[in-house]
C-alpha positions in Angstrom: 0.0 0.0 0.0 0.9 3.8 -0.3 2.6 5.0 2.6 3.1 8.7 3.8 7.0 8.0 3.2 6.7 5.8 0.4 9.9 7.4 -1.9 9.0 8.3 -5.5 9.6 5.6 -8.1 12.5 6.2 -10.0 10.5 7.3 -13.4 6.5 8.6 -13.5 4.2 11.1 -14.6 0.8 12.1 -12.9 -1.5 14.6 -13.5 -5.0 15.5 -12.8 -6.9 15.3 -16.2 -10.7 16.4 -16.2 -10.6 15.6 -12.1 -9.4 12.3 -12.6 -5.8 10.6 -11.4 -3.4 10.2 -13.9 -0.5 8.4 -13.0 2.4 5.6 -14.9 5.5 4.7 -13.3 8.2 3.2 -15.2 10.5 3.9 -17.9 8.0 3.9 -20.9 7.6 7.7 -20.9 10.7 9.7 -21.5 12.1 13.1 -22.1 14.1 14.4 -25.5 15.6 17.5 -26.8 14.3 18.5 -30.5 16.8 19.2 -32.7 19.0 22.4 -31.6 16.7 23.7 -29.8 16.9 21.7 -26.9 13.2 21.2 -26.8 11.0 19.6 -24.2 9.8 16.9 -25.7 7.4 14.4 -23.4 5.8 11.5 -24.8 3.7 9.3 -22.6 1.9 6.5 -23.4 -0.1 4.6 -20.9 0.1 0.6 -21.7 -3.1 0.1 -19.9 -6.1 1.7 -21.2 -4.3 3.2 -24.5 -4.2 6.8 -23.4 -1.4 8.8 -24.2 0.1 12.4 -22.9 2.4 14.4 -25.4 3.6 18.2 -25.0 6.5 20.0 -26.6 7.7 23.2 -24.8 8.1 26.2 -26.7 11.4 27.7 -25.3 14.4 25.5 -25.3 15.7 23.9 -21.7 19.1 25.6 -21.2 19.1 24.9 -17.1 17.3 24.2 -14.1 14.7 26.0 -12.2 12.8 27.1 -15.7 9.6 27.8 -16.6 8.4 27.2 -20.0 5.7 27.5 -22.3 3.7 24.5 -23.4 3.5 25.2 -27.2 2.1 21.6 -28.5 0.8 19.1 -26.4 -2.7 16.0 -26.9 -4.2 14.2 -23.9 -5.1 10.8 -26.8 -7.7 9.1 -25.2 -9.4 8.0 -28.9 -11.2 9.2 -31.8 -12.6 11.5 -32.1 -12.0 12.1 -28.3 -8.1 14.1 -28.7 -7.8 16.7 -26.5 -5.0 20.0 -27.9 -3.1 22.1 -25.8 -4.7 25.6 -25.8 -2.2 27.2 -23.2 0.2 25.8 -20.7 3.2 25.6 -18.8 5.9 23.3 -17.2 8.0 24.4 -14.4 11.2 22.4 -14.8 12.9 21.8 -10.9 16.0 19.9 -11.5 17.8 19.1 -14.8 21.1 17.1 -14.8 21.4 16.2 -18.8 19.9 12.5 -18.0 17.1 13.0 -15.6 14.6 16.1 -15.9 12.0 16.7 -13.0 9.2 18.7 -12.6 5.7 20.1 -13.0 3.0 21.0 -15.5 -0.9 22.1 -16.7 -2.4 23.1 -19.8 -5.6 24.0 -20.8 -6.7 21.7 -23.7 -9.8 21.1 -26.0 -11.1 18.8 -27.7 -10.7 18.2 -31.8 -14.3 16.3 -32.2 -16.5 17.9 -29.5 -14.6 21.3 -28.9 -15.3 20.9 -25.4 -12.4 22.0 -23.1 -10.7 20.4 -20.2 -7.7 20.8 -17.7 -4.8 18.5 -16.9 -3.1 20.4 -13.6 -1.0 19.0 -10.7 1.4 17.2 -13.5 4.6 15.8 -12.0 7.0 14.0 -13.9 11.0 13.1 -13.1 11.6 11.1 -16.7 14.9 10.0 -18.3 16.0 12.9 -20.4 17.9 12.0 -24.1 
């Protein structure tokens, strides 16, 4: 069971997505920089239900603490059901050129419905390549 002083897992990202827990641990999600830039990249894919959690920052990651604009970024839960990044931001805490760690929202809306959600509370510490 979860404890009060259970440590982190090594790899994970969680969010709160419509008011609903969002959580993987493992090394399946990961961190990249895009091309010369030195990007943000995050893709995560949930094994489990098929869901799946991308955003791109729009400024590149030069050090650690940063905050960046989310410039692209889908909550994929199905078609039509896509949810697109309408505004957001991650707040990067520690960067060491392997491991990146920290937090994120966004604002996103749908590309069938056009309804609008929010994914807030995101934490991630993922390998970073």
């Amino acid at each position: 069971g979860c404890k009060l002083n259970d440590p982190e897992p090594a790899y994970y990202i969680s969010a709160t997505i419509d008011n609903k827990s969002w959580k993987y641990e493992g090394n399946n999600y990961f961190a990249s920089s895009s091309g010369s830039y030195s990007k943000i990249f995050i893709v995560a894919v949930y094994p489990d239900d098929n869901t799946a959690l991308t955003f791109t920052t729009s400024t590149p990651l030069r050090s650690a603490p940063a905050t960046l604009n989310i410039d692209y970024g889908e909550y994929y839960i199905g078609l039509p059901n896509s949810y697109y990044v309408s505004s957001g931001t991650c707040n990067v805490t520690k960067f060491d050129g392997r491991t990146v760690e920290g937090t994120f929202s966004f604002d996103a809306v749908s590309s069938g419905s056009g309804g609008a959600i929010r994914v807030k509370d995101g934490k991630f510490r993922l390998m970073y390549d």
